[in-house]
C-alpha positions, 0 to 999 in steps of 0.5 A, a space after each residue: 498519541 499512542 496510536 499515531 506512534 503505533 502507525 509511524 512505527 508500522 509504516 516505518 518498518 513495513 512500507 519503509 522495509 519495501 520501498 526504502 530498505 531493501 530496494 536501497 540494499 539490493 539495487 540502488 546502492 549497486 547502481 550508479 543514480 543516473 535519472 534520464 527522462 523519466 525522472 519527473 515522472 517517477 519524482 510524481 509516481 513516488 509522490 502521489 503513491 506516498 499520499 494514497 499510502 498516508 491517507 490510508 493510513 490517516 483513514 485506519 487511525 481516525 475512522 478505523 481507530 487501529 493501524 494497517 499492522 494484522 496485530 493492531 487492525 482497525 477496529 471498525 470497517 473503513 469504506 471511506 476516503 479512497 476505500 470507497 473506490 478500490 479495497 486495497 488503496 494501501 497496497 496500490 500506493 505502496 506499487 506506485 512507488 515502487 512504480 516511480 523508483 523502477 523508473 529512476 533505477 532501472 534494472 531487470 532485478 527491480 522489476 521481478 522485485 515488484 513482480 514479487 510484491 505484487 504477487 505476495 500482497 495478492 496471497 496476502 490479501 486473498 489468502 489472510 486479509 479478506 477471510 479476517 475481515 469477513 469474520 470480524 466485520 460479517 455482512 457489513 463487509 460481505 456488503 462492502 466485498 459486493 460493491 467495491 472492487 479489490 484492484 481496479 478503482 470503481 470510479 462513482 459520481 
């Protein structure tokens, strides 16, 4: 129950910071909701990255026995579930949804938001996460680097 608290806390305040609270505070609440054509597309965008995000997050706290905070990381390497296929699943979720809300609020501003993003997960990750993770996980994750791509999904059979 502790861990699932932790987890909810995390995704609450980090996930919940970049998707929900500050878009809501810089672009939607100046911006008249007028959903066009789009719609149902950003309604399946904003789905589907929100369960790539909970699976991820499922995966760290079952199979990882930690949580996506840097102070409380799984204390094992998860490679399974979508990390079988890219090593950043979390990170395209959280795009995706920005993805589905860009397309309901449509605004110049909103798309250098997710360009920002994109590009401080990408420090994030090539600068803190993967250095960390080779220390803690050594040749298991020097493995994992060879076989899965960080971006792009390797689709295997």
């Amino acid at each position: 129950m502790k861990l699932f608290l932790k987890n909810l806390l995390f995704t609450v305040v980090v996930p919940g910071t970049v998707t929900v609270w500050l878009p809501y505070a810089w672009f939607w609440g100046r911006r008249e909701f007028q959903p066009g054509p789009w719609r149902w597309v950003a309604y399946v965008l904003i789905t589907a990255g929100t369960a790539v995000y909970l699976r991820c997050v499922a995966d760290f706290m079952f199979a990882g026995r930690g949580t996506p905070a840097p102070i409380d990381p799984p204390k094992t390497l998860v490679a399974r579930g979508l990390y079988r296929y890219v090593r950043n699943p979390m990170y395209l979720g959280v795009l995706v949804v920005l993805t589905g809300e860009a397309l309901l609020f449509p605004s110049p501003g909103f798309l250098l938001y997710i360009i920002f993003f994109w590009l401080i997960v990408n420090l994030f990750v090539m600068g803190y996460e993967e250095p960390t993770l080779r220390k803690q996980f050594g040749e298991s994750y020097k493995s994992y680097l060879r076989t899965v791509p960080r971006w792009i999904p390797k689709l295997r059979g």
